[in-house]
N, C-alpha and C positions, 0 to 999 in steps of 0.2 A: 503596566499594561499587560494582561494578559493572553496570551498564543492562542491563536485560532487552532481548531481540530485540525486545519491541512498542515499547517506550522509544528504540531506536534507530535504528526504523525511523519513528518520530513525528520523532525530530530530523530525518532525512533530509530529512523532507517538509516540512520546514521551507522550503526553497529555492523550493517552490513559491507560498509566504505563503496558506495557507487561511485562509478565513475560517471555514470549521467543519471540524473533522477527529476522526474517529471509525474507531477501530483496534480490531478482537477479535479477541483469538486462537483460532483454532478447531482447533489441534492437535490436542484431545483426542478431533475426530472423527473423525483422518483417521491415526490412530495405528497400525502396523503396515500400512499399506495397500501396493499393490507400486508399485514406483517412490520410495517417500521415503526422499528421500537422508539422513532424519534432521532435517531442518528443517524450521522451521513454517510452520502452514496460516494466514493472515492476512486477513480482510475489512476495505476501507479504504474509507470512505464520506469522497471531501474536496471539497471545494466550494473554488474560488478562480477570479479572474479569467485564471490562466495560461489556463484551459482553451475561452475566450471566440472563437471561430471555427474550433476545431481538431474535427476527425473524432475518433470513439469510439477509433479507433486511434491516431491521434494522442495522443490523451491520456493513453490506458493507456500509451504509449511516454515519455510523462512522468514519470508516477510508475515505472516501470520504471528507466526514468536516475537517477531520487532516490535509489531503491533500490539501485540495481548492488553497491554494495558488499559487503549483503549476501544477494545472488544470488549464486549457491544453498546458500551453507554453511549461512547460519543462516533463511535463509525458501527454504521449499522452494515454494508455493503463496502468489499472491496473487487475491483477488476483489476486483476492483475497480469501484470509482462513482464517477468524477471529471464534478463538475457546475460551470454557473458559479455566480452569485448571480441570473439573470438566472430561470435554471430553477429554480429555489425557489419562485420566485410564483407 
């Protein structure tokens, strides 16, 4: 059997060890829209220490490296929330 693009973009982000990670697919909003190259739309809420002094850009440039793989064939759109543990409280 093979991993759906939310399954495989969860493993990706494994390298950045969240402590909570939360992946929805939101394809079915953004379906037929101009511009998609046919890949999905993806909200990632992850919280880990990688993300611990780095800028909002920085971080989204984290989880974008996690990702590379499947930029752009199979995720066309990502929304992203990368927090530490620190901003939870």
């Amino acid at each position: 059997m093979s991993l759906s693009t939310q399954q495989k973009l969860e493993q990706a982000l494994q390298q950045l060890d969240p402590i909570q990670l939360q992946i929805t697919d939101d394809s079915h909003l953004h379906a037929g829209h101009a511009g998609n190259t046919g890949g999905g739309h993806f909200t990632v809420f992850i919280v880990s220490d990688a993300f611990a002094g780095l800028s909002l850009i920085k971080r989204h440039r984290l989880v974008y490296d996690a990702a590379a793989e499947l930029l752009p064939s199979a995720i066309h759109a990502l929304s992203i929330q990368a927090k530490t543990p620190d901003e939870l409280k």
